[in-house]
C-alpha positions in Angstrom: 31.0 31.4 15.1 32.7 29.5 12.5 36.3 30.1 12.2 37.8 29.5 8.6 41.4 27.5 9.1 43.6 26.1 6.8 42.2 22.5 6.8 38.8 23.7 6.1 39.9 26.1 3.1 41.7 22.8 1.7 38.6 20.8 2.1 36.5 23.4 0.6 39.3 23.4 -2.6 38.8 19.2 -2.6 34.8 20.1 -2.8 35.1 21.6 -5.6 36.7 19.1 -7.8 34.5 16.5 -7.0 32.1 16.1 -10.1 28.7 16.7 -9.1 26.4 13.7 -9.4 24.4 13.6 -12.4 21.4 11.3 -11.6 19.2 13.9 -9.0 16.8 12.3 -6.4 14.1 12.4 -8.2 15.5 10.6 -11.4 16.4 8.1 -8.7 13.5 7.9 -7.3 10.8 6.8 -10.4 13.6 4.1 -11.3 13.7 2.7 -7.5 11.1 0.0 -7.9 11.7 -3.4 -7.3 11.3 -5.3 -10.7 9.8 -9.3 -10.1 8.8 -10.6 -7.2 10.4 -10.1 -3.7 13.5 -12.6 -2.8 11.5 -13.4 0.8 8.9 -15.4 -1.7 10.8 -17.1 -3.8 10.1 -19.6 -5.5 6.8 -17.8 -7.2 3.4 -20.3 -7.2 3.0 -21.5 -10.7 -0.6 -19.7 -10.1 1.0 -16.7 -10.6 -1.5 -14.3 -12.2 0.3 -12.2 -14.8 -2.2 -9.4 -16.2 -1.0 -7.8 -19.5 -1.0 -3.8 -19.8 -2.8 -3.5 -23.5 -5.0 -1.2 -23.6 -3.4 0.9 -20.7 -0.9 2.9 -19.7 1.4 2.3 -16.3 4.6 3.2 -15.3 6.6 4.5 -12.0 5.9 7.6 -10.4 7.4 10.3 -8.3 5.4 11.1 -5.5 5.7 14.0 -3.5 8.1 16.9 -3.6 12.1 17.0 -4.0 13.7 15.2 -1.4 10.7 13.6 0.5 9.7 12.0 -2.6 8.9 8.4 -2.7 8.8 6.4 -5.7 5.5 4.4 -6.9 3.6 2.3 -9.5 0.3 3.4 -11.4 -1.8 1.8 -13.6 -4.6 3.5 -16.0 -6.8 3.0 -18.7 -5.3 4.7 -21.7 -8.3 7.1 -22.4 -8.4 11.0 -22.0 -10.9 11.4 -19.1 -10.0 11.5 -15.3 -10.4 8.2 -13.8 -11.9 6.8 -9.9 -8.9 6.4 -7.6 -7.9 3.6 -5.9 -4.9 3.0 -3.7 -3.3 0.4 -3.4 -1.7 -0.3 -0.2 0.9 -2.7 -0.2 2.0 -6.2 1.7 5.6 -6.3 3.7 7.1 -7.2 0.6 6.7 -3.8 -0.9 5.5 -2.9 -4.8 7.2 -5.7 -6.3 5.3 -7.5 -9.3 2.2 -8.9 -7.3 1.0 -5.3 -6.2 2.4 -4.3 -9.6 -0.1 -7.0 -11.4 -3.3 -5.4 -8.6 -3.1 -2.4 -10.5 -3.0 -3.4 -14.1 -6.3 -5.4 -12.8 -7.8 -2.3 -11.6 -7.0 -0.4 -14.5 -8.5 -2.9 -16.3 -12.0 -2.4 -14.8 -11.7 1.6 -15.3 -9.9 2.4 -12.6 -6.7 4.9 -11.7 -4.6 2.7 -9.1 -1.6 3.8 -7.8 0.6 2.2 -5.1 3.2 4.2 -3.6 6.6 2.1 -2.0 5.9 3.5 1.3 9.3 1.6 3.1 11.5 3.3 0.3 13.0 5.6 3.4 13.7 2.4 5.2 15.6 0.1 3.1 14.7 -2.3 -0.3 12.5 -5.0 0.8 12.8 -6.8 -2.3 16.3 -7.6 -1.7 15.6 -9.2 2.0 15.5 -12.9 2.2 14.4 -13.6 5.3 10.8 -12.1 6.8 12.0 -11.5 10.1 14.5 -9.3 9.0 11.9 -7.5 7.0 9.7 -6.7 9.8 12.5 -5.6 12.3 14.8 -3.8 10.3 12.0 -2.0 8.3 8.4 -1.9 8.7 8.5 -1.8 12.5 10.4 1.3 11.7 8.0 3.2 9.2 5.7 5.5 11.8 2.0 4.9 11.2 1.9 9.3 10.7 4.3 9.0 8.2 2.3 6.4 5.9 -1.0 8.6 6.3 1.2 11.7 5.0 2.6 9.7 2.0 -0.8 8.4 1.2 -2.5 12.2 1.3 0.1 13.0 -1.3 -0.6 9.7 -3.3 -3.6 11.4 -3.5 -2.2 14.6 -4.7 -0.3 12.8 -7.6 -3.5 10.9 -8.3 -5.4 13.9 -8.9 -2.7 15.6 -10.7 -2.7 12.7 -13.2 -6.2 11.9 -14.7 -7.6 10.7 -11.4 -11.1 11.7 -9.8 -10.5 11.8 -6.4 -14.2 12.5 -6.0 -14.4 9.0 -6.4 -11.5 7.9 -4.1 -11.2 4.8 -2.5 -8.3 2.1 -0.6 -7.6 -1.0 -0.7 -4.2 -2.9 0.9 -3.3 -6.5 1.8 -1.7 -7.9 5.1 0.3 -4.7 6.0 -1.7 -3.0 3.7 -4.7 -4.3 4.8 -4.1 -2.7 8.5 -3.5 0.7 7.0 -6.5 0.8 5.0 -8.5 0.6 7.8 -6.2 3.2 9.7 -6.6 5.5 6.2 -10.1 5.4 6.1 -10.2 6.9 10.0 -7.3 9.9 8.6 -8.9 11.2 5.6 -12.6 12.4 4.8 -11.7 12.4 1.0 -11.9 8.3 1.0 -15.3 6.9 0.0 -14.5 3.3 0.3 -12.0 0.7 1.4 -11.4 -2.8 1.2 -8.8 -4.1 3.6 -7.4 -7.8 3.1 -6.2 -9.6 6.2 -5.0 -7.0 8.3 -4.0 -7.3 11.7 -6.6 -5.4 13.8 -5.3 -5.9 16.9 -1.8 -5.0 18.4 0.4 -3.3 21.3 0.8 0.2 21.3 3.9 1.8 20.2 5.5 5.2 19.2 6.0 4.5 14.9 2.2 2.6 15.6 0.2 4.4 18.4 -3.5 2.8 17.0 -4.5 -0.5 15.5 -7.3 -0.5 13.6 -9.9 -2.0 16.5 -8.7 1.6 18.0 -10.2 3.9 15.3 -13.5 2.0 14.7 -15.5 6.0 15.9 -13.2 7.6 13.9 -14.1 5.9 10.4 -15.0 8.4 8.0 -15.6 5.7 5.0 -17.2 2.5 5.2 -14.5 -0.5 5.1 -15.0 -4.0 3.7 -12.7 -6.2 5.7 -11.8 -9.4 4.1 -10.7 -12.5 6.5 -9.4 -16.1 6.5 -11.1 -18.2 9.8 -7.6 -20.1 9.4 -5.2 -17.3 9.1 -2.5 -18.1 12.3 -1.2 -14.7 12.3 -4.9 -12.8 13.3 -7.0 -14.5 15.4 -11.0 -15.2 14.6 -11.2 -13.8 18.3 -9.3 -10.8 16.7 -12.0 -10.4 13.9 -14.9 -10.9 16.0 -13.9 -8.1 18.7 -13.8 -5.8 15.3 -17.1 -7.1 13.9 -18.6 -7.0 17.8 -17.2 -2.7 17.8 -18.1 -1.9 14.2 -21.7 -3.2 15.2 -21.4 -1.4 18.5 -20.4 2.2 16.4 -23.1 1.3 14.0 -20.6 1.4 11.1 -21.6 1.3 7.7 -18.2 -1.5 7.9 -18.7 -4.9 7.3 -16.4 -8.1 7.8 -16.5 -11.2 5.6 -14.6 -14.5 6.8 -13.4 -17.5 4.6 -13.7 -20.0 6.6 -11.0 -22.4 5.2 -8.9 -19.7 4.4 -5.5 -18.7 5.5 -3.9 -15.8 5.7 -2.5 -14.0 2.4 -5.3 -15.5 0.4 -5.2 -13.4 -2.2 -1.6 -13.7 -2.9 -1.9 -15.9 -6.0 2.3 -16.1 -6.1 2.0 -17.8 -2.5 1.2 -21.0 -1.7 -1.5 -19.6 0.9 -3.2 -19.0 -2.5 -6.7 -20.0 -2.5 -9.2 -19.4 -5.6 -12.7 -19.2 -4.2 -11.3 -17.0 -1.4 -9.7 -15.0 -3.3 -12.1 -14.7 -6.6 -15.3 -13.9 -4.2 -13.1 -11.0 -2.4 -12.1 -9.6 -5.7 -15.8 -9.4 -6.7 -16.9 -8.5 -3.6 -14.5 -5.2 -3.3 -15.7 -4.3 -6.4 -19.0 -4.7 -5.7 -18.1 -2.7 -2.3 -16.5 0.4 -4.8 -19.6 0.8 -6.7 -22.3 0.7 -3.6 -20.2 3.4 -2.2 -19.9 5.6 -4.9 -16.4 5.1 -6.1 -17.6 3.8 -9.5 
């Protein structure tokens, strides 16, 4: 029983003459994108790709409902019809301007991409110097369930806003690279993913129960993984256990390996940039969309 004293009728007489905030969650939320690049990469490779939005239209979005909303960037061809999907699953670094720059890429070969800021409940990213920090203080934190719910409403917004999630597929890099594969196991609505170096292999915990060697019977979409044979951070033992179980399942998957590659390729603002890698995966995942019906 709650009993009503003095103190707590002063309280509720203070409550009332505080103003009321005028900025809700949600108008929070679709202006809570990093802008740039991450301060854990500075300085940004002079080989920084920077793809121009004419002929599209992008902006943030708000995805989900009220307060379990989560902010996120989309990218589009400006045209009436409904578009193929593809999400776009970011690095530990969050949606700052490299994932940003993905999309307008996408959208520039017809594609719908969306990339939701799936730490935003965890802390800014953007703002965290040091990578260690990063991974402690927020993406070991950010359970595996969690990031397959936010990505099922992804979907939702996707479909709400001129894209075909008939033709639905995922691709992510380094973190994001792990949860595609995890994503294509979770939902029978994905007909395609491309997953850039990520980890496959890992111990067990409660926020990440699986790893992606785990789920290789559960795939419901075929996944192109995408390696480097010099990446330090996932061994080639790693990536041949996966390719050994996906030709075990007999998996529609496939693995390609850059020899002379390391890890984080693709990420042209990085110094682990590397062109050939990076330009034969690009055509290679969107070869891998069209054979599997996403385009």
């Amino acid at each position: 029983m709650k009993v009503h004293t003095e103190e707590t009728s002063m309280q509720s007489d203070l409550n009332s003459l505080i103003p009321k905030p005028q900025v809700t969650r949600r108008e929070f939320v679709v202006t809570a994108l990093s802008s740039g690049f991450a301060l854990a990469v500075q300085p940004v490779s002079a080989a920084a790709i920077t793809t121009d939005s004419e002929g599209l239209t992008t902006g943030e979005a708000s995805i989900g409902r009220g307060y379990d909303a989560i902010p996120g960037y989309f990218a589009r061809p400006a045209a009436p019809e409904n578009f193929p999907t593809v999400l776009v699953v970011q690095e530990i670094f969050g949606v700052h301007e490299h994932i940003k720059d993905i999309c307008r890429r996408l959208a520039k070969r017809g594609y719908l991409a969306v990339a939701p800021e799936l730490f935003f409940r965890h802390g800014d990213v953007s703002k965290m110097k040091d990578i260690n920090e990063i991974l402690e203080k927020v993406v070991t934190k950010v359970p595996d369930a969690q990031v397959m719910k936010d990505l099922d409403a992804t979907v939702a917004w996707a479909e709400a806003n001129k894209g075909d999630i008939k033709r639905l597929a995922i691709t992510g890099f380094c973190y994001g690279g792990r949860i595609t594969w995890l994503y294509a196991a979770h939902s029978p609505d994905v007909k395609a993913g491309v997953a850039w170096y990520g980890r496959l292999q890992g111990v067990a915990s409660a926020n990440q129960p699986k790893h992606p060697i785990d789920v290789v019977k559960d795939l419901k979409a075929p996944v192109l993984g995408l390696y480097g044979g010099k990446d330090q951070g996932i061994p080639i033992s790693d990536v041949e256990d996966m390719q050994n179980d996906l030709k075990g399942a007999q998996s529609k998957s496939e693995i390609v390996i850059y020899p002379e590659a390391p890890h984080g390729f693709n990420a042209d603002y990085r110094q682990s940039y590397r062109t050939e890698a990076a330009e034969d995966g690009w055509k290679k995942m969107l070869e891998w969309f069209s054979k599997n019906g996403v385009k």
